[in-house]
C-alpha positions as CSV (number, residue, x, y, z in Angstrom):
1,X,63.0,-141.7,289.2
2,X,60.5,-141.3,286.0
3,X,59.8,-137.5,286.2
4,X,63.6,-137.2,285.2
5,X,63.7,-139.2,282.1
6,X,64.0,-137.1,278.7
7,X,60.9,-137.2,277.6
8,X,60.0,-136.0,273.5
9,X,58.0,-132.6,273.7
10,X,57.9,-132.3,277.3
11,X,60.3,-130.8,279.5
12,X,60.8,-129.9,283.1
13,X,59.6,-126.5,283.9
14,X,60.1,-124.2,287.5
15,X,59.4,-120.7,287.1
16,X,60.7,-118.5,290.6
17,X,59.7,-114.9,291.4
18,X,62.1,-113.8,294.0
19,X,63.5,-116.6,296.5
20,X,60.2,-119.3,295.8
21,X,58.8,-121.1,293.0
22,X,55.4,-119.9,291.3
23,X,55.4,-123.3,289.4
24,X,57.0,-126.6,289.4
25,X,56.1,-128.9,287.0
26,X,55.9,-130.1,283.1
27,X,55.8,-128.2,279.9
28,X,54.4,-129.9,276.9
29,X,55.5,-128.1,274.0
30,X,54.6,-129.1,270.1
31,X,54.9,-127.6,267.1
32,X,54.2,-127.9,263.3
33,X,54.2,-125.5,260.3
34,X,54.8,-122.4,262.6
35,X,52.1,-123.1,264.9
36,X,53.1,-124.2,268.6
37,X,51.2,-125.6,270.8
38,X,51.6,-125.3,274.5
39,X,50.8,-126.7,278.0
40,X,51.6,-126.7,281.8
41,X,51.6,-129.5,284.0
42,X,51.6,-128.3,287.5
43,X,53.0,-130.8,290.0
44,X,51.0,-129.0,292.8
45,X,47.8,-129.4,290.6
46,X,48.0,-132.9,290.0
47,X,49.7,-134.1,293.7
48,X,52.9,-134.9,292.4
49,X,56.1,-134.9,289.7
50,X,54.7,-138.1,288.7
51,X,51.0,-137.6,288.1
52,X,51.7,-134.5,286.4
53,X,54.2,-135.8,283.9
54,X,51.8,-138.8,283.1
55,X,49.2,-135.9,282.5
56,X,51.6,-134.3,279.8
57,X,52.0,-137.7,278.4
58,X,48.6,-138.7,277.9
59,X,47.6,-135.1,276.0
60,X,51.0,-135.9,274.2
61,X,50.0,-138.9,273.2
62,X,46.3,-138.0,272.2
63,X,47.7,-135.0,270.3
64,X,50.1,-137.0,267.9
65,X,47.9,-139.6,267.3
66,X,45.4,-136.5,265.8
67,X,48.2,-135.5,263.9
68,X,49.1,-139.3,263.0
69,X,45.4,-139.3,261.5
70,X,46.5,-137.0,258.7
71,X,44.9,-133.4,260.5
72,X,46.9,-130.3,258.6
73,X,45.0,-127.2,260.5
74,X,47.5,-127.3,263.2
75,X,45.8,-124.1,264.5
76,X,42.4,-125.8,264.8
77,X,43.9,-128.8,266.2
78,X,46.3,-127.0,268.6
79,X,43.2,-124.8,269.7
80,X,41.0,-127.3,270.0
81,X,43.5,-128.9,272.6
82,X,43.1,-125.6,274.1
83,X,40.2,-126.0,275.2
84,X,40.1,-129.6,277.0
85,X,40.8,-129.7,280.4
86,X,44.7,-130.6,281.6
């Protein structure tokens, strides 16, 4: 199954508050120079493990290839990705 591969930056994330899940789903997690970047990927928001993770993967993707570009103001880059809709 895809949604269990290792994946770089994103992990699988369930959070539980007594016997039933609050969230299933993906955490994208990046950081540089002490500035951390972070976003959830809810299965339930997206209809499934798999459209979820592929969610995570495209901001993943969009958000290295900013960094690839030579950005340094991680914390204008990271809130900047903030902002866009997940």
């Amino acid at each position: 199954m895809t949604s269990m591969m290792k994946e770089k930056y994103i992990t699988r994330y369930e959070a539980s508050k007594g016997t039933s899940y609050t969230f299933v789903g993906w955490r994208l997690c990046v950081t540089r120079k002490g500035e951390r970047f972070v976003r959830y990927f809810s299965d339930l928001h997206y209809g499934d493990s798999d459209k979820a993770l592929q969610a995570a993967r495209n901001m993943r993707e969009a958000l290295l290839m900013r960094i690839a570009e030579g950005v340094t103001d991680y914390k204008s880059l990271f809130n900047e990705f903030r902002r866009l809709e997940g």
